[in-house]
C-alpha positions, 0 to 999 in steps of 0.5 A: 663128521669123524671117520675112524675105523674100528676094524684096526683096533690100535690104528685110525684112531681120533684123539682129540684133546681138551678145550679143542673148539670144531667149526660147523662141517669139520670132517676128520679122517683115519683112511682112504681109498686105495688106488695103486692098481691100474687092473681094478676099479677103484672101489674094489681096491678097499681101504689103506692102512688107517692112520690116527688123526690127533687136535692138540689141547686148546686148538680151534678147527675152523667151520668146514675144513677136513683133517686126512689120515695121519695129521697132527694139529699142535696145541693152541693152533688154529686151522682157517676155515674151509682148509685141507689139512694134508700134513702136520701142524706145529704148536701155535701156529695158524694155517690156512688153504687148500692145502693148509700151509702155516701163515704165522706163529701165534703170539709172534710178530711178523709170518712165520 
């Protein structure tokens, strides 16, 4: 499932780039709920300022993790099934988890 929102025309956009594997179930993001006021209910809050969501060439998003708002996954990177990507993932690494946190480099020895 992609998110994006078309209300913000240069905003929440989702680029994915070419040769990306998705996994069955992926769910990428471009907004969330707002919740900063204690006077509301929350879904009478609306949506946050939207954030693009980008895959790098070559990358491989596991079955069933979900990218939020504003990541980036670098080319050649592979994200674990199952994970929940909160922030940026360099080039050629792998991550994993819940939240995703890079686990090593791709074509190196050792973690990262």
């Amino acid at each position: 499932m992609i998110f994006a929102d078309p209300r913000q025309s240069n905003k929440g956009r989702v680029f994915i780039e070419d040769n990306v594997m998705l996994g069955s179930g992926v769910h990428i993001y471009v907004a969330n709920h707002c919740y900063d006021s204690r006077d509301k209910d929350i879904i009478k809050q609306g949506f946050c300022i939207a954030k693009d969501t980008c895959i790098g060439k070559g990358s491989w998003i596991g079955a069933n993790s979900i990218l939020l708002p504003g990541v980036t996954i670098g080319k050649h990177s592979v994200v674990g099934a199952g994970s929940v990507v909160t922030k940026d993932i360099p080039d050629y690494c792998v991550a994993v988890g819940n939240p995703a946190k890079v686990i090593k480099k791709i074509g190196e020895n050792g973690k990262y």
